[in-house]
C-alpha positions in Angstrom: -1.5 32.3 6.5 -3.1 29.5 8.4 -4.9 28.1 4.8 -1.6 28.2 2.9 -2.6 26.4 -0.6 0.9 26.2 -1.7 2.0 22.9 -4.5 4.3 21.8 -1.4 2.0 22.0 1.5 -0.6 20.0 -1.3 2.1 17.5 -2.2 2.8 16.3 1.3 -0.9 15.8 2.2 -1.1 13.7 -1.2 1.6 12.2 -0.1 1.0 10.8 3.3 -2.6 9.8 2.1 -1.5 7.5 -0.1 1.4 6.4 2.3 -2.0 5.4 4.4 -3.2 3.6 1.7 -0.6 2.0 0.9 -0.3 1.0 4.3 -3.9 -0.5 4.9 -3.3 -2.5 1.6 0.2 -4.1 2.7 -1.2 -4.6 6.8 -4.6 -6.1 5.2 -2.8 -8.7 2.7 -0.3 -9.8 5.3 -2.5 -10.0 8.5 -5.1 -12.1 6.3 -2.9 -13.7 4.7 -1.4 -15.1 7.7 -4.9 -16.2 8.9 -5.4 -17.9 6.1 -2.1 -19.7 6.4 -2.3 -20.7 9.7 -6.1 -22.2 8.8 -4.7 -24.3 6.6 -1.4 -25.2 8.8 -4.3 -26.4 11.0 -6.7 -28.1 8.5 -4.2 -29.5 6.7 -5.9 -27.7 3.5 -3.5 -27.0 0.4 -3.3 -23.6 0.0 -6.9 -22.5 -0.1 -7.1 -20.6 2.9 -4.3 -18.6 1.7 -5.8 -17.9 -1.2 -8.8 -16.9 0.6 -7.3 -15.1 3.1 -5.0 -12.7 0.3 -8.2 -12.1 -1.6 -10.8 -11.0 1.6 -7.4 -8.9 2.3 -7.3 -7.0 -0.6 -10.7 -6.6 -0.6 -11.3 -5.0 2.9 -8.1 -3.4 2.5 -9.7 -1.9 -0.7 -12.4 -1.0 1.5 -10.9 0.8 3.6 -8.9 3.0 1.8 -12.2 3.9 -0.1 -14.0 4.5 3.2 -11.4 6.8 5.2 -9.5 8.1 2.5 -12.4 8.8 0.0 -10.0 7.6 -2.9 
């Protein structure tokens, strides 16, 4: 019984997987998005670090998931 294939026991590892990617995407965004913030807090830049910072988020957060998770 150790390789049950049951729909439940498949559901919950389909589940926390994409809890994990949901959780690389969100922590990616935010930490680099806060980077980018505080670059142009200290540059005195309007916004573009922000911008830059959501985007290279999303991106290596995108990266990510695709490398560990094999989405």
């Amino acid at each position: 019984m150790s390789d049950d294939q049951s729909p439940r026991r498949q559901g919950a590892e389909g589940a926390n997987a994409g809890y994990a990617a949901l959780g690389y995407l969100m922590s990616g965004i935010g930490l680099w998005g806060f980077l980018g913030w505080l670059l142009d807090r200290w540059l005195g830049l309007p916004h573009i670090g922000l911008m830059l910072g959501l985007v290279v988020g999303t991106a290596l957060a995108v990266y990510l998931i695709v490398k560990r998770l094999g989405a």
